[in-house]
Structure formats: C-alpha cells, structure tokens
C-alpha positions, -999 to +999 in steps of 0.1 A: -524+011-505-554+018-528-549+023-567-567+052-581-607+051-593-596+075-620-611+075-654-592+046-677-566+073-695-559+093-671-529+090-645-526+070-614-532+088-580-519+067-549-533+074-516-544+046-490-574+072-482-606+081-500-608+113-480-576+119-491-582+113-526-615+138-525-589+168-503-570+161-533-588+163-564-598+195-546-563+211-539-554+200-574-581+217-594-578+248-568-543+252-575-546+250-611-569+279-608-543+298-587-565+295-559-537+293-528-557+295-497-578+270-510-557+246-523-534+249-497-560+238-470-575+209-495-538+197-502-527+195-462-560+178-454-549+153-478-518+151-462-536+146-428-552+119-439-526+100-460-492+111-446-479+089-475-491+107-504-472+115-528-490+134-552-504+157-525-469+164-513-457+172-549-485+204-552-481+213-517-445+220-525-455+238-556-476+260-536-449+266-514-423+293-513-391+284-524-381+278-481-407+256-475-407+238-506-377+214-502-394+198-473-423+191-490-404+177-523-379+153-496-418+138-484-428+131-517-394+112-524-394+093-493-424+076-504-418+074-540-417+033-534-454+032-528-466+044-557-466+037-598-434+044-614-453+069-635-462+090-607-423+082-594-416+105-631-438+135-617-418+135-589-388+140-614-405+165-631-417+185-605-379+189-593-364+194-629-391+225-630-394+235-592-361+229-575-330+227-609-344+243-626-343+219-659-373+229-676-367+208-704-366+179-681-400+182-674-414+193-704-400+156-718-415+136-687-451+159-689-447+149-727-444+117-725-472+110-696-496+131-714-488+107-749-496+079-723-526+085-705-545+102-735-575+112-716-560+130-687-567+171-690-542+174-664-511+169-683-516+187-711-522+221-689-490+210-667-471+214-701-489+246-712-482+265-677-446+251-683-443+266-718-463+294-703-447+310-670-411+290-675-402+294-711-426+319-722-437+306-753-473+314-756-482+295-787-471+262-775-489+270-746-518+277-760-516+244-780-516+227-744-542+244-731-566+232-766-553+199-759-564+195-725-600+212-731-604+187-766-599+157-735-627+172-709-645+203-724-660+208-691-621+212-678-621+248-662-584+255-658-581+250-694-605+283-699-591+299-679-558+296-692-566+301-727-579+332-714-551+345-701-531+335-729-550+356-749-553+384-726-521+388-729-516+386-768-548+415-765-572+392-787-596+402-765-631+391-783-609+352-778-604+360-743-639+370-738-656+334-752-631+313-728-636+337-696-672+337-702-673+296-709-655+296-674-677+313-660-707+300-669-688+265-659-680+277-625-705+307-616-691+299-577-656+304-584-637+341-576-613+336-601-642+335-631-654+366-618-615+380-615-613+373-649-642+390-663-633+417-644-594+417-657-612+415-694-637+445-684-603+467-670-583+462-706-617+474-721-611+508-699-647+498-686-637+505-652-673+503-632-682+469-651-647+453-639-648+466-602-684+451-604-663+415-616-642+420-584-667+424-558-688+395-575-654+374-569-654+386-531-688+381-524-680+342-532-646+343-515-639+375-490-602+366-491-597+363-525-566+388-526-564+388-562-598+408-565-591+429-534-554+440-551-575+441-586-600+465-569-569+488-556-558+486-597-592+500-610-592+530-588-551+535-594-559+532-633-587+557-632-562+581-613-538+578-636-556+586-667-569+617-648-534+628-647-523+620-682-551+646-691-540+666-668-509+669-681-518+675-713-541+701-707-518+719-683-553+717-657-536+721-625-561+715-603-568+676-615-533+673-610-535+689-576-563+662-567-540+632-579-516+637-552-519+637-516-511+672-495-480+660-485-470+641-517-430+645-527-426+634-567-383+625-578-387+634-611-354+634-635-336+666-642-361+685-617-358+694-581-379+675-556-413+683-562-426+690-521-469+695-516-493+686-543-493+721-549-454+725-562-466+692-585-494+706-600-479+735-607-451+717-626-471+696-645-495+730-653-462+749-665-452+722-686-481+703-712-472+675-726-484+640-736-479+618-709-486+576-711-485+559-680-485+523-674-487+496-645-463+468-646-465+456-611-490+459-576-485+452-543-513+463-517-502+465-479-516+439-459-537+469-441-549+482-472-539+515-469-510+513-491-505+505-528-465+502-546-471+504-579-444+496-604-450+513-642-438+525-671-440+568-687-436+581-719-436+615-719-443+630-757-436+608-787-397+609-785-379+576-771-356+599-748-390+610-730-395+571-716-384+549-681-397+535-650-418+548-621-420+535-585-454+550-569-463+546-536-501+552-532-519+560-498-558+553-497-578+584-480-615+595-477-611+607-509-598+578-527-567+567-538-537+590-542-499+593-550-480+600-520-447+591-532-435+588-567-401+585-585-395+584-620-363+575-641-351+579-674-339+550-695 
C-alpha cells in the first residue's frame, strides 16, 4: 500500500494506486459540488483501480441511494485494516451520519480530524454540510464553510456553499460575491453557472438566469439540475402571469395558463373541467393570489413537470395551503394541466 502525497495537514488518503488516487481527488471534489454523474464515474474508476480503497468506497456509498449504499459502506469496512486509524474514524462517521443516523457522532469525529489536520479544506465543509442538510443550523454551517475557504482560498466547494447558505437566508448581494468567486474559479464547471443562474431567478430576472442554465449545459448536456432549473424559469414566469390574472379578473391570461383540457380541485368549489370553466372562475372572482414553489420534479421525457407549492389567497391566514400542479410542456410553452389545491 502507498501512503498519501497530500499536503503536510491535510488527511491521509490510502490507495495502492496513483490512478486511483487522481479518479479520486476527482470524485471527491465532484461530489462536493453535487456533481453525481461525475463523481460517480470518477469514484468507481477509483474503485477499478484499487478495489481496496477505502475512502473511495466511503463517497461512493454517499452518493448512493439508501439500497445500494450498505454495500458500499460493508467494502469500506472490510478494508478498514489497510489504512490509518484516522481514516478507520471516517468510516465511523460516515455511518453515524449515513446509515444510524447519529449525527452528533460525526459531527465529534469531523471535529476532531479537522482540529488535527489543520490544513485540510475538506473537513471543515464535511462539518458545514453536516450542520447544513442534517441539523439545519445554517450559522454553524456557515462558520464551516469560512473555515475551510480561510485553509485554501482557491477551495470551490466552500463558494459554493457559502452561496447557498446565503441564498437561502436571501442576503443576496453575499450570495452574489461567493457565486461569482466560484465562478470565476471554475468558469468550466455547470454548477457555477447553475448558481448564477439560481441567484439571477430570486432576482425575478428570468432571461439572465435561463441564460445561467444553458451556459451550465453547454459545459455539461446532462447536467439535470440546469435542465429541471430551466423547466422552473418558464413555470415561475407562468405563475406570476396568473397571480395577475387573478387579480385583475383578465380571463383570458388565465385561459392561456392552462392547457384545453386542464381540470383544477380547488377547495370549496366544484371541479373546474377546460381552461375555459378556470378562467372564468378566476375572472368572477379577483383577488390577490401568491403562489410559491417548494418542490420540482421533471419527467425523465421532459414533457412533464409536478410541481409542489404554496398559495395565499388575499391577506387573511384562512386564504393559505398547498398545491400539487402537474404541468405538460406544449408548442406554446409550459402549462397547468392538472392542479389541486388545499386549505390548511
């Protein structure tokens, strides 16, 4: 077996192949940038090449579903004697926060490595996405995230998870500097250009983040984030069409929402049959309607979005639930085909 040629600080990586080692460092910085197909195919040419490795094994698993993964995890423990006993405690942590789960577990093993090997950017950003997407604690994420880009400034996972943390908080002139820095770190990767465009969509400027997309695709045709993203844009533009459609009572926006064979399950009303019978009810009945999307799911053929969302219709709280919105693509866009609503 070969020790690692890593940085001094950072921690050991156990492989008794170079090529593995390079399919590796690949899969691993793929997969912290949530880039599956890739890392996938980086990680299992590692494999190939070292059947023994544990590390490779360990992210494999974690880009696994939760079937496959176990098969994965017994690899990585059946060869836990060949490597350092440090990388023996990533094995336990990756099982206290994959397969238990014990979250804590591995927040204390992460913790302890990262104290340890005080130039590794890895670590760190194993703790943040921990703290992150396990606990959701976006502060002490955050902190992680600084941590690991104060270690290797030129560390792209760390922008683009500071990004996202603040994305989601809505600072978005913070989310802007790191998705930019990340992008101008890693012009070649989709998920720089996913990101801008994600930024451009919260802005409501729709053209500029479609634009983001398709720059992600041209680098990565099968980058299904920016394909489902593009699906988003056009869904989001629909749906503010209707909210002023509602509000204005203008039936025939509404009537161009909707498919011709559209059926809408809406509470306290009969089923709404035709885009005509829908735009007619919305017309008869103005009102201020918000409507947002929680969740996405584009059919593998692409001609078929389930959106998952929340409405508020008027101001009061007795005016709010959930909507389930099926979505068929035509010549003439995107449009709802199927949509029911319920009260909370």
């Amino acid at each position: 077996m070969t020790a690692t040629r890593e940085l001094p600080g950072h921690l050991p990586v156990t492989t008794r192949s170079e090529e593995a080692r390079r399919y590796f460092q690949v899969g691993r910085m793929m997969a912290f940038q949530y880039q599956s197909r890739r890392a996938v195919a980086a990680l299992d040419a590692a494999i190939a090449a070292d059947p023994t490795f544990v590390l490779a094994y360990l992210h494999r698993g974690g880009m696994s579903d939760p079937v496959d993964r176990g098969e994965y995890f017994e690899q990585a423990r059946a060869h836990r004697e060949v490597v350092t006993d440090d990388e023996g405690l990533m094995v336990d942590a990756f099982h206290a926060f994959l397969w238990e789960p014990r979250v804590d577990d591995a927040i204390a093993i992460f913790t302890d490595l990262a104290e340890r090997y005080p130039s590794d950017p890895y670590l760190p950003t194993y703790l943040g996405l921990r703290y992150l997407h396990n606990l959701g604690k976006p502060a002490e994420a955050r902190a992680q995230f600084e941590r690991a880009l104060e270690r290797d400034p030129e560390f792209v996972p760390a922008r683009l998870w500071l990004g996202q943390v603040a994305l989601q908080a809505g600072t978005l002139d913070e989310a802007e500097r790191h998705f930019t820095a990340y992008l101008d770190r890693a012009p070649q990767e989709p998920r720089a250009h996913d990101c801008i465009g994600l930024l451009r969509q919260r802005q409501g400027l729709y053209d500029e983040a479609a634009a983001s997309y398709r720059a992600a695709l041209d680098r990565d045709p099968e980058f299904t984030d920016s394909h489902t993203h593009l699906v988003g844009v056009a869904i989001e533009r629909a749906l503010k069409r209707l909210e002023r459609a509602v509000e204005n009572g203008d039936a025939d926006t509404a009537e161009s929402t909707y498919t011709t064979v559209a059926r809408v399950f809406l509470p306290g009303t009969p089923t709404l049959e035709g885009r005509v019978s829908v735009a007619q009810h919305w017309a008869a009945s103005p009102n201020r309607l918000t409507l947002e999307t929680t969740e996405l799911h584009v059919s593998a053929d692409g001609q078929y979005a389930t959106e998952v969302g929340r409405f508020r219709m008027g101001d009061g709280p007795q005016s709010a639930g959930n909507h389930m919105t099926i979505w068929a693509q035509t010549v003439d866009g995107w449009k709802i085909h199927r949509s029911m609503w319920s009260s909370d």
